[in-house]
ZADO-1210 file (C-alpha; in nm, 4 decimals, padded with zeros to 6 digits):
<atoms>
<atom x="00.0000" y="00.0000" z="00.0000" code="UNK" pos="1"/>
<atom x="00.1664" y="00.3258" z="-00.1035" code="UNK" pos="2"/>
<atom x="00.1692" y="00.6418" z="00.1392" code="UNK" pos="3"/>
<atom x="-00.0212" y="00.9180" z="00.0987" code="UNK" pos="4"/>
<atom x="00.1722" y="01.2051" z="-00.0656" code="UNK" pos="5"/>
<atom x="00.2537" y="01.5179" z="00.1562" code="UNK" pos="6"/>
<atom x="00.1747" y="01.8409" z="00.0154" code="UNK" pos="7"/>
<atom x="00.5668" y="01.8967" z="-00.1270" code="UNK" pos="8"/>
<atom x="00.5469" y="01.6034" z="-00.3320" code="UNK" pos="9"/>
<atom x="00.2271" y="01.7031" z="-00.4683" code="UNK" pos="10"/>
<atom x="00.3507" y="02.0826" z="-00.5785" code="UNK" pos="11"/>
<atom x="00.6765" y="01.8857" z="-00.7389" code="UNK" pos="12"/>
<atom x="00.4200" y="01.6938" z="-00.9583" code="UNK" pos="13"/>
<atom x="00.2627" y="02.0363" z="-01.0757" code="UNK" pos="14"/>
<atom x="00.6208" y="02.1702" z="-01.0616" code="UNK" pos="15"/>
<atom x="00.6856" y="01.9371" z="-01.3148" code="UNK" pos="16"/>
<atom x="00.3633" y="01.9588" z="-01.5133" code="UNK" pos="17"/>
<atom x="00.3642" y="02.3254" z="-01.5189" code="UNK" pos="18"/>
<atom x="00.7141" y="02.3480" z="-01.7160" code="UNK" pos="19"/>
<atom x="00.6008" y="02.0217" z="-01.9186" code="UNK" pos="20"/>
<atom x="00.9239" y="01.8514" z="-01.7657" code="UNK" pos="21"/>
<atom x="00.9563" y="01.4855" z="-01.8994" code="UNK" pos="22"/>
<atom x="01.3005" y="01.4865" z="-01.6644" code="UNK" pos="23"/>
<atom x="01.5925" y="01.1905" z="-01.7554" code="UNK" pos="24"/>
<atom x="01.7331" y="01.0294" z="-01.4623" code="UNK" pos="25"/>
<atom x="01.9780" y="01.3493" z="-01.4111" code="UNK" pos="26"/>
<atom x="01.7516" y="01.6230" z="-01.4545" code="UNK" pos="27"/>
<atom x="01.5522" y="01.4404" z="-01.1821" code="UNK" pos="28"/>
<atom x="01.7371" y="01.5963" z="-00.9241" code="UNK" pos="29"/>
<atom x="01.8121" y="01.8982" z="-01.0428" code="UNK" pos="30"/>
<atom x="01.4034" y="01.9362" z="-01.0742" code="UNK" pos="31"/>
<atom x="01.4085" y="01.8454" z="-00.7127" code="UNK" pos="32"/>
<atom x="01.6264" y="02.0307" z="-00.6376" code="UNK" pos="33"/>
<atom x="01.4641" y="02.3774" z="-00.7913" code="UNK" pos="34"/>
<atom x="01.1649" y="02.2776" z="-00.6748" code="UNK" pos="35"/>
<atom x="01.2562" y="02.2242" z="-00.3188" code="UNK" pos="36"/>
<atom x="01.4354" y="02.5835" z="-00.3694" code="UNK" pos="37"/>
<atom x="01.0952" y="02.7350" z="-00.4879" code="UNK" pos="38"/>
<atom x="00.8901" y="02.5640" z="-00.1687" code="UNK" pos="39"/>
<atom x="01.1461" y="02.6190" z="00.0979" code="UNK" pos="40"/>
<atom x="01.1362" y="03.0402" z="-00.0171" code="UNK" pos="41"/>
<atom x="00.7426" y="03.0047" z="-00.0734" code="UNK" pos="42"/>
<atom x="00.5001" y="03.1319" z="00.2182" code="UNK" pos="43"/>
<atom x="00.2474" y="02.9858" z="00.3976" code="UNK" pos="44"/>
<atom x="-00.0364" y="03.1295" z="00.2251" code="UNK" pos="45"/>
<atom x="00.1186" y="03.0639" z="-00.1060" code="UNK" pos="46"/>
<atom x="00.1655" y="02.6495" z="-00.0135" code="UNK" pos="47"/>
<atom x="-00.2002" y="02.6470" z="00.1110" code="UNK" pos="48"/>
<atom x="-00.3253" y="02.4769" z="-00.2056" code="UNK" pos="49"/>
<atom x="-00.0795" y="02.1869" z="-00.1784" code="UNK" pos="50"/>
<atom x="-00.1026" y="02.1377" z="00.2310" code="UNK" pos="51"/>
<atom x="-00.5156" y="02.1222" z="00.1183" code="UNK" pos="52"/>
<atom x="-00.4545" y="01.8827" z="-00.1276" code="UNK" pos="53"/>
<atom x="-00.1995" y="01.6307" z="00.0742" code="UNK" pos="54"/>
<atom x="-00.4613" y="01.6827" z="00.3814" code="UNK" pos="55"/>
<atom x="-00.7606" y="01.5462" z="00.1560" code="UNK" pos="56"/>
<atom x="-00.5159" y="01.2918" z="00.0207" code="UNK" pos="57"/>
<atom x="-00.4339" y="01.1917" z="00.3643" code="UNK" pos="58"/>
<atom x="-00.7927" y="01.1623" z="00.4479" code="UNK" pos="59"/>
<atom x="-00.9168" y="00.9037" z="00.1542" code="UNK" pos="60"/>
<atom x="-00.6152" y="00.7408" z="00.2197" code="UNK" pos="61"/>
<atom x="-00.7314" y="00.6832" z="00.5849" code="UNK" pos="62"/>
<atom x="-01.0490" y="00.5672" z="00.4616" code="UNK" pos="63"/>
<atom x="-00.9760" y="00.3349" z="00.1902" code="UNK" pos="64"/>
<atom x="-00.6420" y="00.1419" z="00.4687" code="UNK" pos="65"/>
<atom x="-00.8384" y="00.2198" z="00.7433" code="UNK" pos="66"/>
<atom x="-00.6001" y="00.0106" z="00.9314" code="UNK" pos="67"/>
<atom x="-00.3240" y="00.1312" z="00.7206" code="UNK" pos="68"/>
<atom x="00.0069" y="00.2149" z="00.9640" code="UNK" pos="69"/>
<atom x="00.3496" y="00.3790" z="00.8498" code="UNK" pos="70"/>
</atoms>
């Protein structure tokens, strides 16, 4: 059973789609690593759609392994 995704793996998957990124094995990290750049310098506020999204995740997930434990 796969985790639930948290909210910065979920705005490195738009991260990704937004700049149409099919990334090789190397560009991998350098994507990461932007993208961890871009979150770490981002504000609350402006990482509110992604903490939303990884909280409803979180909550389906809990409901479809509701005995589900990390």
């Amino acid at each position: 059973i796969p985790r639930p995704r948290n909210a910065f793996i979920l705005f490195r998957c738009d991260f990704v789609h937004q700049r149409k990124v099919n990334p090789t094995e190397n560009e991998d990290n350098n994507i990461s690593r932007a993208a961890g750049q871009l979150w770490s310098q981002m504000s609350l506020p402006e990482k509110q759609p992604w903490l939303r999204m990884a909280q409803r995740e979180k909550e389906r997930h809990a409901l479809l392994y509701p005995n589900y434990q990390y």
